[in-house]
C-alpha positions as a Markdown table, in Angstrom:
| # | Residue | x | y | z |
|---|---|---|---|---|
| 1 | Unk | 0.0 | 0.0 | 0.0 |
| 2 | Unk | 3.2 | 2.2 | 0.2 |
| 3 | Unk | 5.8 | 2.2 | -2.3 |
| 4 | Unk | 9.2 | 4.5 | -2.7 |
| 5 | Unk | 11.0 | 4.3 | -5.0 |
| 6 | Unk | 14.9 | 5.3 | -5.7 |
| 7 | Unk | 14.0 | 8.0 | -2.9 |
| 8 | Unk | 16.5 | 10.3 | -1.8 |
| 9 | Unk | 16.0 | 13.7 | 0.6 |
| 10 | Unk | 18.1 | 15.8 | 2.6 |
| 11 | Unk | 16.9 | 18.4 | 5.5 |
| 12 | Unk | 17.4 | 22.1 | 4.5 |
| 13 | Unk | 21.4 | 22.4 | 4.9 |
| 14 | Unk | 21.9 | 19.0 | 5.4 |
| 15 | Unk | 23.6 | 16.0 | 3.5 |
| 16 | Unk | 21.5 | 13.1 | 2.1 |
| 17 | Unk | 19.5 | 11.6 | 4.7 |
| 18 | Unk | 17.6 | 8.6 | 2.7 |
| 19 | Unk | 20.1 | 7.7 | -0.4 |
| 20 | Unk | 18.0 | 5.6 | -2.7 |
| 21 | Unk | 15.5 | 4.3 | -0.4 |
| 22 | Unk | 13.4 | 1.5 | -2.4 |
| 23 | Unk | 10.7 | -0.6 | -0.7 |
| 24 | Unk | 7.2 | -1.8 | -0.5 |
| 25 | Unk | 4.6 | -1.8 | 2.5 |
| 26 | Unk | 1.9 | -4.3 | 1.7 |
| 27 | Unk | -1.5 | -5.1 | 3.9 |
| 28 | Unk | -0.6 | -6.1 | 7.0 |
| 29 | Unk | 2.9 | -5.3 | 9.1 |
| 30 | Unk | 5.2 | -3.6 | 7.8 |
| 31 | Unk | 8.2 | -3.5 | 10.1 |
| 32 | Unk | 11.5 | -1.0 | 9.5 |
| 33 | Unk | 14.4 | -1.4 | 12.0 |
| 34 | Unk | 17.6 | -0.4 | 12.3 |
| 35 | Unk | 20.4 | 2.1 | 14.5 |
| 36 | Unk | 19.4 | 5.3 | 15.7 |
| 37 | Unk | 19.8 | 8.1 | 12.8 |
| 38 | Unk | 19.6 | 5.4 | 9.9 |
| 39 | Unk | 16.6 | 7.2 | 8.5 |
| 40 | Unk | 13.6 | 5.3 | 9.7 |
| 41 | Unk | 11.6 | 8.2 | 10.7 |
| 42 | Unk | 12.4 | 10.3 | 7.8 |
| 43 | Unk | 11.1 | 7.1 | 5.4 |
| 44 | Unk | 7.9 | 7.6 | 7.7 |
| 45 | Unk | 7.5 | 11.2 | 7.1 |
| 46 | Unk | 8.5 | 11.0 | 3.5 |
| 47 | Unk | 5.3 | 8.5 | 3.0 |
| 48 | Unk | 3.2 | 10.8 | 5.1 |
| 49 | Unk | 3.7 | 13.3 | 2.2 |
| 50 | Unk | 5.2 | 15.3 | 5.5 |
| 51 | Unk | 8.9 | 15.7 | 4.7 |
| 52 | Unk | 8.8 | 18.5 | 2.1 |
| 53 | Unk | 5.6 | 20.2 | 3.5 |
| 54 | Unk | 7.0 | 20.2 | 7.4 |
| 55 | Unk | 10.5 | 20.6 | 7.1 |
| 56 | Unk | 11.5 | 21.9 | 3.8 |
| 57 | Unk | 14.5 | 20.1 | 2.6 |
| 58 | Unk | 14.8 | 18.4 | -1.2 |
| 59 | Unk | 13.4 | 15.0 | -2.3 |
| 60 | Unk | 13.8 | 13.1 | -5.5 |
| 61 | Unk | 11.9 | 9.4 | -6.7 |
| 62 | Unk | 8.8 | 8.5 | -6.3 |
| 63 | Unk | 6.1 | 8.0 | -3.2 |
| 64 | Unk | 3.0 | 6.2 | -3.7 |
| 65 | Unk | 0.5 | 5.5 | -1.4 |
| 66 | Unk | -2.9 | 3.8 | -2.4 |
| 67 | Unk | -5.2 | 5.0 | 0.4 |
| 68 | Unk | -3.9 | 7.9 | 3.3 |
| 69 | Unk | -1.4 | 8.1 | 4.7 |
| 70 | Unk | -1.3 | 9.7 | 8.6 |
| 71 | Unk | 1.9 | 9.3 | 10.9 |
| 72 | Unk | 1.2 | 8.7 | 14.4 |
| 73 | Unk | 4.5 | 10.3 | 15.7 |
| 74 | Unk | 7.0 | 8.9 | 18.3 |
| 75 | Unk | 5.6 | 11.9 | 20.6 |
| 76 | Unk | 2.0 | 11.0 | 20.6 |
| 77 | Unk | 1.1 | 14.0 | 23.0 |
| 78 | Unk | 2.1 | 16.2 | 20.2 |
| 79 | Unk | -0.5 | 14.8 | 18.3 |
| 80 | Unk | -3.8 | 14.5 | 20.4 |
| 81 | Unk | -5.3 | 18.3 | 20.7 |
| 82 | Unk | -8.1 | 18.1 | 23.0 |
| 83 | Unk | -8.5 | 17.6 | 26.7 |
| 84 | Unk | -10.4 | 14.3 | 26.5 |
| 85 | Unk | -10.6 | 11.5 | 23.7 |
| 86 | Unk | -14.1 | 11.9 | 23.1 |
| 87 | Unk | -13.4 | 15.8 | 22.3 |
| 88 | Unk | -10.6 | 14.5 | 20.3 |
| 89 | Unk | -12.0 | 11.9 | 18.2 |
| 90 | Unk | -15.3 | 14.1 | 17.1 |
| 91 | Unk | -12.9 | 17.2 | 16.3 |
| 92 | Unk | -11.3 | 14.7 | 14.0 |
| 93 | Unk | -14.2 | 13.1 | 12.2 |
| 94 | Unk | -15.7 | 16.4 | 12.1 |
| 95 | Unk | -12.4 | 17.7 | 10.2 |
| 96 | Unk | -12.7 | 15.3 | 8.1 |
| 97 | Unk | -16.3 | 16.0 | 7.4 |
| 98 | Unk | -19.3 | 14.6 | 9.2 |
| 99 | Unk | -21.6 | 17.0 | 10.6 |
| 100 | Unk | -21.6 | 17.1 | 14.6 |
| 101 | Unk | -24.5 | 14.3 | 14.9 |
| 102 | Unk | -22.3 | 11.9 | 13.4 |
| 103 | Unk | -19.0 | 12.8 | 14.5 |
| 104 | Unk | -20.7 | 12.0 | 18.2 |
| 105 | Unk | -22.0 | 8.7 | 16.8 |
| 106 | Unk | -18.9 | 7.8 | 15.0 |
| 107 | Unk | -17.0 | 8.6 | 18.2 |
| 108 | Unk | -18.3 | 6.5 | 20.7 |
| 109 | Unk | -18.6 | 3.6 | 17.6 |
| 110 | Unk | -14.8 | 3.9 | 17.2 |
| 111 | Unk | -13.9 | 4.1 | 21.1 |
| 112 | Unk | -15.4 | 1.2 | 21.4 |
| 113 | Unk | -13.8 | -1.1 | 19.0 |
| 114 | Unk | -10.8 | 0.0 | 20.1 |
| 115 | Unk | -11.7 | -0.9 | 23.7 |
| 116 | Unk | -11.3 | 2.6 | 24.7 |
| 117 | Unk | -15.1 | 3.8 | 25.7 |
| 118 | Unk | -14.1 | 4.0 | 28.8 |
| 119 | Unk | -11.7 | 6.6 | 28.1 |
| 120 | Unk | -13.9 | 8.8 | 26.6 |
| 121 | Unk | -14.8 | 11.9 | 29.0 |
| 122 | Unk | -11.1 | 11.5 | 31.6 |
| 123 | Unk | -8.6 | 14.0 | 30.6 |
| 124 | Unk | -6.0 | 12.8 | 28.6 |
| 125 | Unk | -3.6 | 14.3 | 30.6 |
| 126 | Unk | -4.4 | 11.7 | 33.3 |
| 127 | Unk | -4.6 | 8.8 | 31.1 |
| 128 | Unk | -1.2 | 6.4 | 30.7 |
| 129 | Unk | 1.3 | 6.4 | 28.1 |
| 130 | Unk | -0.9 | 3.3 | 26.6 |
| 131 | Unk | -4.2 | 4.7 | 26.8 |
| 132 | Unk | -2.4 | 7.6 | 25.6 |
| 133 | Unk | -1.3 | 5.8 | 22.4 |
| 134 | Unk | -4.8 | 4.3 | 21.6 |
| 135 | Unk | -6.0 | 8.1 | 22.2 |
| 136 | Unk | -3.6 | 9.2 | 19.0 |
| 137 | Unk | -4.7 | 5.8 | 16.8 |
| 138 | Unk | -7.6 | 6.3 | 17.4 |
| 139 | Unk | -7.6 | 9.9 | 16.8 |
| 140 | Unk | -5.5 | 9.0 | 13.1 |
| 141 | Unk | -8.0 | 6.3 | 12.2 |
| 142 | Unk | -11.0 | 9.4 | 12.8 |
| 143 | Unk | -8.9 | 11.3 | 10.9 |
| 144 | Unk | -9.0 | 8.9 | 7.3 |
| 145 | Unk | -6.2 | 6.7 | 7.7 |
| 146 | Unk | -6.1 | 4.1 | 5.6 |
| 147 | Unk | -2.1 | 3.6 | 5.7 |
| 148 | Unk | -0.8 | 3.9 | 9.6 |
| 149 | Unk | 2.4 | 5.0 | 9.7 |
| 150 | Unk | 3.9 | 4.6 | 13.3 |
| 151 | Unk | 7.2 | 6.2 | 14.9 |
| 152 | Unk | 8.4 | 3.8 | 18.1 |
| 153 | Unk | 4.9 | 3.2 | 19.5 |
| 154 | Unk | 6.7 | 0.6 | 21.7 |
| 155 | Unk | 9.0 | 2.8 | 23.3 |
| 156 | Unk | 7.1 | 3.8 | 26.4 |
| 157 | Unk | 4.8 | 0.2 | 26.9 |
| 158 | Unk | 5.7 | -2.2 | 29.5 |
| 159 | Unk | 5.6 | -6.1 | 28.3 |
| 160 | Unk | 2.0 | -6.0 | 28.7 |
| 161 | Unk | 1.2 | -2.6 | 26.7 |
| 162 | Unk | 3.4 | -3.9 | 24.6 |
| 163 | Unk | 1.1 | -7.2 | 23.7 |
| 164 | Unk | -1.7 | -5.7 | 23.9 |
| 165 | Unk | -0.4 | -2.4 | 21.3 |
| 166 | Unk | 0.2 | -5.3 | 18.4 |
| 167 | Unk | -3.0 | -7.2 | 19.2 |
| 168 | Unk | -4.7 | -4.2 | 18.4 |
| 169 | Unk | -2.4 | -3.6 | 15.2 |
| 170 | Unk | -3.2 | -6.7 | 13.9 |
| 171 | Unk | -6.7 | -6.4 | 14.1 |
| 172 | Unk | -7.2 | -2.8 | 12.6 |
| 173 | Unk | -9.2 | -2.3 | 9.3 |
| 174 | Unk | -6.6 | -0.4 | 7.5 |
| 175 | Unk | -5.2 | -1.1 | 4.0 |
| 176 | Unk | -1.2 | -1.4 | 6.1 |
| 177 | Unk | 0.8 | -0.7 | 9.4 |
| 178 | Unk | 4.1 | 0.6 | 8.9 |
| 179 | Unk | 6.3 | 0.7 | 11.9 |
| 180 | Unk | 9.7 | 2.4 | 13.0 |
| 181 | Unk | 11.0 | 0.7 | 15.7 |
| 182 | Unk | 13.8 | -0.4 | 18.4 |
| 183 | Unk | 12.4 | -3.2 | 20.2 |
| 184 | Unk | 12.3 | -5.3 | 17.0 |
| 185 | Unk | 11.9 | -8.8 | 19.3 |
| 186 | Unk | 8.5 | -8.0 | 19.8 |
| 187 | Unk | 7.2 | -7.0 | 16.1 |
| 188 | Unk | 9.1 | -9.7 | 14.3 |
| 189 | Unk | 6.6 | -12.1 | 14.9 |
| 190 | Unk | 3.6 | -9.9 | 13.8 |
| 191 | Unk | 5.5 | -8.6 | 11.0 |
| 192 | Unk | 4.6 | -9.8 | 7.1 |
| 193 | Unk | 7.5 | -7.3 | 5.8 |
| 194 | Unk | 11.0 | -6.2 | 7.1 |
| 195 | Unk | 13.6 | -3.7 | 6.0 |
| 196 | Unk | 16.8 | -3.1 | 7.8 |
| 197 | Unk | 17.4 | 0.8 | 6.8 |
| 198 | Unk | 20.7 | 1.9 | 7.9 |
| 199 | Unk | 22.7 | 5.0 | 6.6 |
| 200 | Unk | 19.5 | 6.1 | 4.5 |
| 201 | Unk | 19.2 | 3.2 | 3.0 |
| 202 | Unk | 16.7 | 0.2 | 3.2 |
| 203 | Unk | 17.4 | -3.8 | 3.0 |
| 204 | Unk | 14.6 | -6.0 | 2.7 |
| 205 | Unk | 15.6 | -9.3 | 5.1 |
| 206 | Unk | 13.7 | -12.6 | 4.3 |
| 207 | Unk | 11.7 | -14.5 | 6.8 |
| 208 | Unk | 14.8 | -16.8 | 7.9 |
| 209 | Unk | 17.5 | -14.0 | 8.1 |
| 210 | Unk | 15.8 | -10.8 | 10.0 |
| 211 | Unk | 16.7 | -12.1 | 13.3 |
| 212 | Unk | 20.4 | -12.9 | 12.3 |
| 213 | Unk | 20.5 | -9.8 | 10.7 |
| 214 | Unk | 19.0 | -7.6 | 13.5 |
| 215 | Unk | 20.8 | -9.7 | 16.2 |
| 216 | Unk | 23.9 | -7.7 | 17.4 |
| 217 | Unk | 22.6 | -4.4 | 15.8 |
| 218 | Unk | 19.6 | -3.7 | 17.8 |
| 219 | Unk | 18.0 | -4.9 | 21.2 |
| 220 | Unk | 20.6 | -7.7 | 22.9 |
| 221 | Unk | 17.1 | -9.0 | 23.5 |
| 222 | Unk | 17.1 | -11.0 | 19.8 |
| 223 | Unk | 20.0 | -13.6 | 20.8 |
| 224 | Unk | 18.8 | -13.7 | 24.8 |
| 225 | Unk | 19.5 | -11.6 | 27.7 |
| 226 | Unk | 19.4 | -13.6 | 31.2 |
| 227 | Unk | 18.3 | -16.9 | 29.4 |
| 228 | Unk | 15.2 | -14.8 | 27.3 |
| 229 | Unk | 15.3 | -15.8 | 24.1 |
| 230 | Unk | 13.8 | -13.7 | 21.0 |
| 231 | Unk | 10.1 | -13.5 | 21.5 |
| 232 | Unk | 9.6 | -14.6 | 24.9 |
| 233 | Unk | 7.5 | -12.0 | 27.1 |
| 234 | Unk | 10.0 | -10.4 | 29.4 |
| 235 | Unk | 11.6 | -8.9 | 25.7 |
């Protein structure tokens, strides 16, 4: 559902950040790992259509993306704008243009398959980082997104956040998931694509070598830390 092609863009001032950045992001997973400042996030706001728009810079090649595109960003706060999720997700559906009846149906519809209802009339200042981060999905998904593009949503979940954050990804009716992320360990599993992008560049790793690959690079977590091997629950 998202396809770049021969991609390359630098930040205004700045030397090439993705250098020929090729990949595709079918229905399901799509998972993109790799070290800090490889260009992982910059992939992710180059498919948003936010790169050139936000932060200036050039870009060259070509970005395709059947169905929208919204980026859920690594600091979710940033993105929710109203004191409570039910304020939230009806300023969104109304943006995107429902009349106010609806967006208050559509709401409370939403809230609930994402098992949020609950959530609905708290501050979201109170809530967790978790119910934070089902706040901002949520919020993208009343928004139009049909591709969700998402910058380390693992980084602030404990073990059980974390399972229950990719239960929820894996259910969504979107046309793809693509995810920028550290703790790799977790996501593998789900995952029906994975790129190693390092440098600005992007490797596609088959089903049998990803975990080689990744091992060593990323979390220690991959080859076992205290006798846990990759995928067990303790990460």
């Amino acid at each position: 559902m998202v396809r770049l092609r021969d991609v390359w863009y630098r930040y205004p001032g700045g030397g090439w950040v993705l250098r020929g950045v090729s990949l595709e992001a079918p229905r399901g997973i799509t998972l993109l790992a790799g070290p800090t400042g490889g260009g992982k996030s910059t992939i992710l706001r180059v498919a948003a259509g936010l790169a050139t728009r936000i932060y200036g810079g050039y870009l060259r090649g070509e970005v395709e993306a059947r169905g929208k595109p919204v980026l859920v960003p690594q600091d979710y706060d940033l993105f929710i704008l109203s004191l409570t999720p039910r304020e939230e997700l009806e300023y969104c559906y109304e943006a995107s243009g429902l009349p106010p009846w609806e967006a208050r149906r559509e709401a409370v519809r939403l809230a609930e398959e994402l098992g949020i209802e609950d959530l609905l009339d708290r501050r979201v200042s109170k809530l967790s980082a978790g119910e934070r981060q089902r706040v901002a999905i949520a919020s993208a998904l009343a928004l139009g997104a049909e591709v969700l593009l998402m910058d380390e949503p693992l980084a602030y979940q404990d073990p059980l956040g974390v399972e229950s954050l990719i239960r929820l990804l894996r259910r969504l009716d979107v046309e793809g998931v693509v995810v920028a992320e550290h703790r790799v360990h977790y996501l593998l599993p789900a995952a029906s694509s994975v790129y190693l992008v390092y440098d600005g560049r992007a490797k596609q790793l088959g089903p049998g070598e990803a975990v080689e690959v990744l091992a060593g690079i990323l979390e220690p977590g991959l080859r076992g830390v205290d006798g846990c091997e990759y995928g067990c629950s303790e990460g």
